[in-house]
MMTF fields as JSON, N, C-alpha, C and O atoms, coordinates in Angstrom:
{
  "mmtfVersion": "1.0.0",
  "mmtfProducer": "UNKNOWN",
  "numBonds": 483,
  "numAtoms": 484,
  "numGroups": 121,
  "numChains": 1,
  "numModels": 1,
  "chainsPerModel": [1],
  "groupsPerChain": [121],
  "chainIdList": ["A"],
  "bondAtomList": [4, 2, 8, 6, 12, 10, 16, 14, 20, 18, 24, 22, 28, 26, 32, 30, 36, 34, 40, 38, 44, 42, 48, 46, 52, 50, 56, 54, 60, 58, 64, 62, 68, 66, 72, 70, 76, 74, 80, 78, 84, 82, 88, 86, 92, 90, 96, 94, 100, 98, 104, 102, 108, 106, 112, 110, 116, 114, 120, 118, 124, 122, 128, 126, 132, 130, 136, 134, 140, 138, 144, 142, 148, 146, 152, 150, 156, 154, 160, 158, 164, 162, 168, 166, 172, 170, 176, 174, 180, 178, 184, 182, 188, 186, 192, 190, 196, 194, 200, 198, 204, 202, 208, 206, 212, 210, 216, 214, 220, 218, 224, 222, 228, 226, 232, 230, 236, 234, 240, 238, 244, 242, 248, 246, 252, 250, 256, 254, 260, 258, 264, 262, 268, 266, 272, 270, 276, 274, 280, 278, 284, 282, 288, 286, 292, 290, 296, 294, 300, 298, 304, 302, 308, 306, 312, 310, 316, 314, 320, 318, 324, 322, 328, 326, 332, 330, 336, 334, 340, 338, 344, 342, 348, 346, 352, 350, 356, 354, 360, 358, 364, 362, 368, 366, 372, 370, 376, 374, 380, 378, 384, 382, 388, 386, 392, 390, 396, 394, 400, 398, 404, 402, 408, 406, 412, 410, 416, 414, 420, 418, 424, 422, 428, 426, 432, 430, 436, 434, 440, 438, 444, 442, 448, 446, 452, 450, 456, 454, 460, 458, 464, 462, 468, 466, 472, 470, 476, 474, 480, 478],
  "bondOrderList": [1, 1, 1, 1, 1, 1, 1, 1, 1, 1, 1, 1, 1, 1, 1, 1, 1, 1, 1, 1, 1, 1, 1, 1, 1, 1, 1, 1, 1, 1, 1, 1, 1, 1, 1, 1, 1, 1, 1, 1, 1, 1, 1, 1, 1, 1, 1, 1, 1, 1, 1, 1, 1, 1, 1, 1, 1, 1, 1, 1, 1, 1, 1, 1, 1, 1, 1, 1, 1, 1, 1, 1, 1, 1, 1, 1, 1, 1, 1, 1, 1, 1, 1, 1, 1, 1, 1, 1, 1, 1, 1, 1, 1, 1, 1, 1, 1, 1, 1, 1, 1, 1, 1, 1, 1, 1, 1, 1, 1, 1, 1, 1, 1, 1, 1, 1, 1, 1, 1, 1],
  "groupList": [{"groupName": "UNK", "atomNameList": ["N", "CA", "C", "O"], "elementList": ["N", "C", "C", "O"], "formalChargeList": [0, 0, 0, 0], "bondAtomList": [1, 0, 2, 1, 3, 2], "bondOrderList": [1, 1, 2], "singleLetterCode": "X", "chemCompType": "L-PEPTIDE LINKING"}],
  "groupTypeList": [0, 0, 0, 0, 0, 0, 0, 0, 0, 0, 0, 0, 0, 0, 0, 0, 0, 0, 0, 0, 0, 0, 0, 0, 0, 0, 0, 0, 0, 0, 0, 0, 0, 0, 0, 0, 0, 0, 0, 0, 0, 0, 0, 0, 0, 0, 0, 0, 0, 0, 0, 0, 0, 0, 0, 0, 0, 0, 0, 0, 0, 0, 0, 0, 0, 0, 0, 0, 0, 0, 0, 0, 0, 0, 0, 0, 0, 0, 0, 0, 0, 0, 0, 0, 0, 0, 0, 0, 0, 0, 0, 0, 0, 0, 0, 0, 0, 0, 0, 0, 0, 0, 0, 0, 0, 0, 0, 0, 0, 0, 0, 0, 0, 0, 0, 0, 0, 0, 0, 0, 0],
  "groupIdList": [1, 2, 3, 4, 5, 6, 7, 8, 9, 10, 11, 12, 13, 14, 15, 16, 17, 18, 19, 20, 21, 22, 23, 24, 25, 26, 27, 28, 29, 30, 31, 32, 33, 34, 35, 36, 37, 38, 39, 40, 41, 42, 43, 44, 45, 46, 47, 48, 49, 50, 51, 52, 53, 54, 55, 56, 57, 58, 59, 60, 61, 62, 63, 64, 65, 66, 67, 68, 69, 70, 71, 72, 73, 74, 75, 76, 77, 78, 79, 80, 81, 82, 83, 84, 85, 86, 87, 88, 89, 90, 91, 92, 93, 94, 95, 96, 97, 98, 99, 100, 101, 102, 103, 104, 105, 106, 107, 108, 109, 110, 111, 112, 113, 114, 115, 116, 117, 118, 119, 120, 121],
  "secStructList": [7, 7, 1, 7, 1, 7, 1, 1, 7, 7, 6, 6, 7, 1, 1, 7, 7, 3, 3, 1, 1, 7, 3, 3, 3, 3, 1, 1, 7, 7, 7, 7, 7, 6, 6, 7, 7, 7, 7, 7, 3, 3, 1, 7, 3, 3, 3, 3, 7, 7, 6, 6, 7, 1, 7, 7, 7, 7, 6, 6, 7, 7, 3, 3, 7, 1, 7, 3, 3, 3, 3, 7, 7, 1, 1, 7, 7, 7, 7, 6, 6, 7, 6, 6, 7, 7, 3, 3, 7, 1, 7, 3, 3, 3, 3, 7, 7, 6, 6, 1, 7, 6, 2, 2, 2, 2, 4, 4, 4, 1, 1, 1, 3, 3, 6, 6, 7, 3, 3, 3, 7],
  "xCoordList": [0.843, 0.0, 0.879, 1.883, 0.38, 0.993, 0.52, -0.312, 1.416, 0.788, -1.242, -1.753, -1.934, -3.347, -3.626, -4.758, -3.176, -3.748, -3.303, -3.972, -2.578, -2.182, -0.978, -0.291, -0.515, 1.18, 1.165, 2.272, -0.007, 0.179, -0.544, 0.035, -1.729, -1.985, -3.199, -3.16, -4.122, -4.929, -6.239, -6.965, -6.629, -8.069, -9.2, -10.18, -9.214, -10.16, -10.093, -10.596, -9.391, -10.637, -10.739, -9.797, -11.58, -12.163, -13.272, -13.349, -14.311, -14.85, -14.739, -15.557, -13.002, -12.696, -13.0, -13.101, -13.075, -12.99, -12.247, -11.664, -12.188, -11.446, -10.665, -10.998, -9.551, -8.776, -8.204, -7.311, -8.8, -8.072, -6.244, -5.66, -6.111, -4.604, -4.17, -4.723, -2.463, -1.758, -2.465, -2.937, -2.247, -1.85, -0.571, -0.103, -0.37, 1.412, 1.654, 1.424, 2.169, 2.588, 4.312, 5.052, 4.789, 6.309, 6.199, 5.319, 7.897, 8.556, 7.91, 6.912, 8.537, 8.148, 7.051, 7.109, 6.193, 5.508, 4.334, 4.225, 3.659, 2.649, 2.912, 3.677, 2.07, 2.436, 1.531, 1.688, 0.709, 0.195, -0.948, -1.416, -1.253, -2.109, -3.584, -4.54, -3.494, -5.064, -5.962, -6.727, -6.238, -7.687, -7.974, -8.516, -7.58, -8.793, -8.277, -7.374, -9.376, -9.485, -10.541, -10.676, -11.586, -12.426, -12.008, -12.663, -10.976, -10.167, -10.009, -9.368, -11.076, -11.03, -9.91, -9.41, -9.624, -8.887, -8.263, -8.977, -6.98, -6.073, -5.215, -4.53, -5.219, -4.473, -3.149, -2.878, -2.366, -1.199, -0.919, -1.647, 0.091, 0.018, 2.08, 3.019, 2.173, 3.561, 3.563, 2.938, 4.56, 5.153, 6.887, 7.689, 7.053, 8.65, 9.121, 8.553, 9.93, 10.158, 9.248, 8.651, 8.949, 7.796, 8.787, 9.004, 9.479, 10.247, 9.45, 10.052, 7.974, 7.818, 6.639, 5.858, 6.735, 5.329, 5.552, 6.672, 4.647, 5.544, 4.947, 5.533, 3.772, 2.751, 1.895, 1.872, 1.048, 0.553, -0.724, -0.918, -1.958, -2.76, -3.9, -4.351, -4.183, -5.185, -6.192, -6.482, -6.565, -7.333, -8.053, -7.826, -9.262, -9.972, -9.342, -9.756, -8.099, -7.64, -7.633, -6.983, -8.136, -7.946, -7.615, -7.37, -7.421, -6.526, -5.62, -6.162, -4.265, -3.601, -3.408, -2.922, -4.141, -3.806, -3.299, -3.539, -1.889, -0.558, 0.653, 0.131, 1.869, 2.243, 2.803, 3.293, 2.772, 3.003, 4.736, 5.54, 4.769, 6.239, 6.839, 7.014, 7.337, 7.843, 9.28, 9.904, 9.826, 11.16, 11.559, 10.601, 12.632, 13.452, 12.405, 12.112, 11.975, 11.179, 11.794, 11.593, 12.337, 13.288, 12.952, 13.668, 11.228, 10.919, 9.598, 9.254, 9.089, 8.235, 8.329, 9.291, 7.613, 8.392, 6.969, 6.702, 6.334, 5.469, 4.201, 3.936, 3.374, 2.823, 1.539, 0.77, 1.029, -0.137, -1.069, -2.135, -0.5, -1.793, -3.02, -4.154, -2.117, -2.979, -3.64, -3.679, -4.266, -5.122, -5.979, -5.968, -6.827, -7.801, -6.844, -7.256, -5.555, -5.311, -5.098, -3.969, -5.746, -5.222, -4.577, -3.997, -4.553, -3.81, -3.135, -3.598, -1.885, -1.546, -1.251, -0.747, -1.558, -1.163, -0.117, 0.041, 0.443, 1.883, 3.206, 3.073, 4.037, 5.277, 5.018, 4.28, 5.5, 6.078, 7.333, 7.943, 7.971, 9.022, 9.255, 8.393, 10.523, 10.861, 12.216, 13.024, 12.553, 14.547, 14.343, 13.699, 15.16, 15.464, 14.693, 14.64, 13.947, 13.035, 13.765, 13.391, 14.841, 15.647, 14.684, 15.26, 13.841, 13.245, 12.063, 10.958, 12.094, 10.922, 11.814, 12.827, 11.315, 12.526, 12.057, 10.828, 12.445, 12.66, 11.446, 10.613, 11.188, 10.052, 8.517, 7.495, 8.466, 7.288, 7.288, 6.514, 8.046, 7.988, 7.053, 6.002, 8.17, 7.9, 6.507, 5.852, 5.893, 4.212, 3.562, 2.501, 4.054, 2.952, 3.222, 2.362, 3.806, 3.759, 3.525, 3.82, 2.953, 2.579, 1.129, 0.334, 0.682, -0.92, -1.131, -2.357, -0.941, -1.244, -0.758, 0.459, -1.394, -1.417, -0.636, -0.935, 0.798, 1.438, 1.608, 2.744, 0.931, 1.527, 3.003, 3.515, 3.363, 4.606, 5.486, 6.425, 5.39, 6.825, 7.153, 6.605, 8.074, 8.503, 9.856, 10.67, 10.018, 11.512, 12.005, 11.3, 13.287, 14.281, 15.229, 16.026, 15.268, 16.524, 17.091, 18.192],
  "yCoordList": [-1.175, 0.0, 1.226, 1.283, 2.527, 3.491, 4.735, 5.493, 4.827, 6.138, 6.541, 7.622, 5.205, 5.815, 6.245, 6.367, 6.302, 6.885, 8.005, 8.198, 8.491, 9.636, 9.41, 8.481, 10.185, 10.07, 9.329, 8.94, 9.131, 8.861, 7.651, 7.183, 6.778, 5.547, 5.261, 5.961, 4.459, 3.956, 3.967, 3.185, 4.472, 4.756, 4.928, 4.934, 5.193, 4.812, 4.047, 3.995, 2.286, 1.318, 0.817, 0.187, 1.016, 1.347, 0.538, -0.155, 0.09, -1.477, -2.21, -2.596, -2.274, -3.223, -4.761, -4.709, -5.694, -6.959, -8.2, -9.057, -8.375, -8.881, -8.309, -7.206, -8.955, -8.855, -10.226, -10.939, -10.391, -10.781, -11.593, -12.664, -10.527, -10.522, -9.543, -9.115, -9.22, -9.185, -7.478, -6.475, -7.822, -6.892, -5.782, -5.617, -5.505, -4.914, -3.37, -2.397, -3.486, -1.957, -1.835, -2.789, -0.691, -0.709, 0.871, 1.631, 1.038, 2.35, 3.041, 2.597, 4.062, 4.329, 6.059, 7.062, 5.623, 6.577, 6.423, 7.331, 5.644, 4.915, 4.679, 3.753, 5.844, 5.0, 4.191, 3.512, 4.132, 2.655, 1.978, 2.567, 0.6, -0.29, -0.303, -1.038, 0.651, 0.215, 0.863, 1.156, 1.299, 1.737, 0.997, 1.201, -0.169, -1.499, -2.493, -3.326, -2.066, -2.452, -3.495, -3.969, -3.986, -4.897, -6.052, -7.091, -5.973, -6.581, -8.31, -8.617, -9.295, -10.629, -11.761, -12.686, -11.55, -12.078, -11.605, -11.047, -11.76, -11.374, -12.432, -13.316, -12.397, -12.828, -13.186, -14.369, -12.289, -11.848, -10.999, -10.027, -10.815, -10.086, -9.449, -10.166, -8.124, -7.926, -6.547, -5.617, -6.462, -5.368, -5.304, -5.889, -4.43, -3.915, -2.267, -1.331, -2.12, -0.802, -0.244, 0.697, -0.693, 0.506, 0.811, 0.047, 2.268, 2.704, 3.04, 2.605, 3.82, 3.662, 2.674, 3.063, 1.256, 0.911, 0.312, -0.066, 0.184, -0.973, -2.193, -3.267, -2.044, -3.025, -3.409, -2.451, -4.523, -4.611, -4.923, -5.957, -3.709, -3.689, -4.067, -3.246, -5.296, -5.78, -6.783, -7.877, -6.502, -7.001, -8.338, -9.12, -8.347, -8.939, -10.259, -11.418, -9.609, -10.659, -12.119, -12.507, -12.582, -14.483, -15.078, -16.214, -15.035, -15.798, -15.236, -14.74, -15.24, -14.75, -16.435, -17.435, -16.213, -16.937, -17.636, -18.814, -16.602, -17.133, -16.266, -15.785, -15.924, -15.769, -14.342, -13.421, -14.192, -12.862, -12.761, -13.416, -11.949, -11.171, -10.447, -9.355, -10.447, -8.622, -8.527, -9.375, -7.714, -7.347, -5.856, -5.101, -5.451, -4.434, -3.11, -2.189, -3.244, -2.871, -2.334, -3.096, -1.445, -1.157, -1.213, -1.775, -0.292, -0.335, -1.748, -2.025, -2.408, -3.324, -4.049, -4.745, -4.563, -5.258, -5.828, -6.009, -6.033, -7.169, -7.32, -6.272, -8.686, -9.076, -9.241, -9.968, -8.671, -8.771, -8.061, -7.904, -7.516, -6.746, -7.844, -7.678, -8.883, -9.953, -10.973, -12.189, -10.076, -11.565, -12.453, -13.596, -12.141, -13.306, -14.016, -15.016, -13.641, -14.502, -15.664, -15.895, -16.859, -18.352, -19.169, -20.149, -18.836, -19.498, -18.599, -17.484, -19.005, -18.736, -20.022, -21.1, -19.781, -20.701, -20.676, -21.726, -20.106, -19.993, -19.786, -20.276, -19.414, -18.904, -17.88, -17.0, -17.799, -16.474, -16.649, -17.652, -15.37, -14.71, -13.91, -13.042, -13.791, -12.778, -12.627, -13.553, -11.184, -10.766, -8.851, -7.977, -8.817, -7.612, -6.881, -5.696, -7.366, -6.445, -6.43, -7.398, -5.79, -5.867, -5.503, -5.843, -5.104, -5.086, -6.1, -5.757, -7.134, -8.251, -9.374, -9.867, -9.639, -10.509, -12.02, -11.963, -13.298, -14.481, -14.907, -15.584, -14.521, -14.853, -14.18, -14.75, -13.278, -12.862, -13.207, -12.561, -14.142, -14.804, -16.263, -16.826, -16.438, -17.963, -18.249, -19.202, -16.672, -16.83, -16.813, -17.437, -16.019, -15.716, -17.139, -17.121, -17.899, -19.201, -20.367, -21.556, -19.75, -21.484, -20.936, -21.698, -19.901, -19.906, -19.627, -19.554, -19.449, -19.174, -20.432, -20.523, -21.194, -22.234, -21.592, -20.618, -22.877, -21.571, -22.95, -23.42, -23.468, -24.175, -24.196, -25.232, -23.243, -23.374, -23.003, -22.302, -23.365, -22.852, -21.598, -20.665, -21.446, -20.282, -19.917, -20.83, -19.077, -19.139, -17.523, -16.559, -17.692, -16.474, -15.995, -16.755, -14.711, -14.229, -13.809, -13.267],
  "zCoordList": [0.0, 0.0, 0.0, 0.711, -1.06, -1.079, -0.663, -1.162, 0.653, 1.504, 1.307, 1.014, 1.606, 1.012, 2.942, 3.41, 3.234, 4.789, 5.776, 6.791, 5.602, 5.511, 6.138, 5.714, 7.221, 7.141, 8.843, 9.214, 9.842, 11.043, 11.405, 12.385, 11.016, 10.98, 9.931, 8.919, 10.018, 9.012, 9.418, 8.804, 10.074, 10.504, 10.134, 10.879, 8.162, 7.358, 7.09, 5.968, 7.663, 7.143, 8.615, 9.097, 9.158, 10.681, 10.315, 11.33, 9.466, 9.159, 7.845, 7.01, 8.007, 6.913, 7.959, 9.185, 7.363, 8.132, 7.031, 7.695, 5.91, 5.441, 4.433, 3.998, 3.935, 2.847, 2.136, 2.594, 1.125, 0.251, -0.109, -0.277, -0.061, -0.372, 0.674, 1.688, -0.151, 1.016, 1.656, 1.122, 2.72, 3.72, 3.891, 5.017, 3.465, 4.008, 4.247, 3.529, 5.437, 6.076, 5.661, 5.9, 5.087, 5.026, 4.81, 4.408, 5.403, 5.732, 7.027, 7.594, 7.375, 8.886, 8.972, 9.684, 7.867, 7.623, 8.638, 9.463, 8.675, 9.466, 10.54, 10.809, 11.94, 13.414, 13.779, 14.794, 13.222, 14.229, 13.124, 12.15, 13.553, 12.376, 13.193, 12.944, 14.162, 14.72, 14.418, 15.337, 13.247, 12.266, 11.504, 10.417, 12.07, 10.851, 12.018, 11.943, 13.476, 14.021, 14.312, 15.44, 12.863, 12.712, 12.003, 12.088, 11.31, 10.305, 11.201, 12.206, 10.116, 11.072, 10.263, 10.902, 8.857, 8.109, 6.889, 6.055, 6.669, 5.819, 4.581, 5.096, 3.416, 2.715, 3.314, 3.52, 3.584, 4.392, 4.984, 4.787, 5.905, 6.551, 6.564, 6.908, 6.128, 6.476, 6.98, 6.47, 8.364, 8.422, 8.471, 9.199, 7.48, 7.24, 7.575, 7.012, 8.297, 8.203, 8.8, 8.276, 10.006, 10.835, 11.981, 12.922, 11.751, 12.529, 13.649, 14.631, 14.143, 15.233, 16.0, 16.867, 15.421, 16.17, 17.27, 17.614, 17.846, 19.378, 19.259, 19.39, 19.009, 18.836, 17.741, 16.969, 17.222, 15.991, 16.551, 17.189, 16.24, 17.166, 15.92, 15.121, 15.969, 15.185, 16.062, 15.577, 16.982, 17.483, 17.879, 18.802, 16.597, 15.857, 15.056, 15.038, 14.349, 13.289, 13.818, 14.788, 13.34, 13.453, 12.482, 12.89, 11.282, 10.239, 9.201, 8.214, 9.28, 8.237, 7.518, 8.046, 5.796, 4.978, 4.651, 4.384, 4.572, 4.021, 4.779, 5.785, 4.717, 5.259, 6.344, 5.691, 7.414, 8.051, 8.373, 9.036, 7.787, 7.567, 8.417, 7.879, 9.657, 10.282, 10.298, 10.936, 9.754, 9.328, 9.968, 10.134, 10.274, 10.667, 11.113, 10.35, 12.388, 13.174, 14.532, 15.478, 14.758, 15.342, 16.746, 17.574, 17.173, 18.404, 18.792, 19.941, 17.603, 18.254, 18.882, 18.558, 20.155, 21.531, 21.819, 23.006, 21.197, 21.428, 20.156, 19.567, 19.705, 19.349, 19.981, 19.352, 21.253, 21.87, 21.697, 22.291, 20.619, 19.823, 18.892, 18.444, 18.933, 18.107, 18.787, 18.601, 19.795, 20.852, 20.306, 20.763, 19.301, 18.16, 17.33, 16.743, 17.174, 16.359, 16.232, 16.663, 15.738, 15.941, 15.096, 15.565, 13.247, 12.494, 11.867, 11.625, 11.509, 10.485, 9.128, 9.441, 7.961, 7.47, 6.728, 6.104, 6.602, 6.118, 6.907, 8.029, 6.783, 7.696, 8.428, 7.984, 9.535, 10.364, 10.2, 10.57, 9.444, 9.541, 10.193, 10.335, 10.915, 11.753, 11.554, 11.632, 11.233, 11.234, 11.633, 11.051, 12.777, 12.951, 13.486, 13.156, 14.388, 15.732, 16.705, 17.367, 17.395, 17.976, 19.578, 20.612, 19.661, 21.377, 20.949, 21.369, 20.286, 20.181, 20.844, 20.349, 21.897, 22.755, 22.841, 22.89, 22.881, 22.443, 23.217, 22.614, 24.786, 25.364, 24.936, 25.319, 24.345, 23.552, 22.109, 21.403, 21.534, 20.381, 20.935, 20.629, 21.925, 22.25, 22.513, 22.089, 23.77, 23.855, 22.898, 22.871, 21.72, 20.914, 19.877, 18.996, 19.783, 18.585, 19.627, 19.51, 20.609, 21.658, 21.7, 22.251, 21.284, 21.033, 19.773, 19.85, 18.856, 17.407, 16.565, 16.401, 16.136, 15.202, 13.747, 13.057, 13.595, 12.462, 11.201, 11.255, 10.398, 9.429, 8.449, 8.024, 8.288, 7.648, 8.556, 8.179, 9.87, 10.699, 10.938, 10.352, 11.818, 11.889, 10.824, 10.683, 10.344, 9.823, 10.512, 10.811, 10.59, 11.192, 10.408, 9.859, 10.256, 9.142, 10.136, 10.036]
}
């Protein structure tokens, strides 16, 4: 997605509930993902380059598709923004969240059902 939400989070799609395809937040234009806070399923799901989020506040979400991506995220330090979530069916990737610490990985993939594994860059 290209800059369609303005420069501080996404709050017009406030009753999106599904998508399709992918999902993806990148560059550190966007502070926060919690204006599609109805959002129950996603194609995919990626965030890259969110220089300030802490958290991925999707609520609602309970199935990413295929696979959720989070890459070089400098301040996100937790995943408990995703309390509905229960599958994923593809990979979780994870490289370069440097305050996402091994014990809030570990909680969050001992309750979320992940079919393709985790993989780590």
């Amino acid at each position: 997605m290209e800059n369609l939400f303005g420069s501080e989070n996404i709050r017009g799609l406030v009753r999106l509930e599904r998508v399709t395809g992918p999902f993806d937040f990148s560059s550190g234009s966007v502070g926060s993902v919690s204006g599609a806070s109805e959002l129950r399923e996603v194609g995919s799901l990626s965030l890259i380059f969110m220089n300030v989020i802490q958290d991925v506040e999707l609520p609602n979400l309970e199935v990413i598709h295929g696979d959720f991506y989070v890459s070089s995220n400098p301040d996100l330090q937790t995943l408990a923004g995703l309390r509905s979530l229960r599958l994923i069916e593809g990979k979780l990737i994870l490289g370069r969240n440097p305050k996402l610490r091994s014990g809030e990985i570990s909680a969050f993939t001992s309750r979320v059902t992940i079919d393709g594994g985790v993989e780590r860059m």
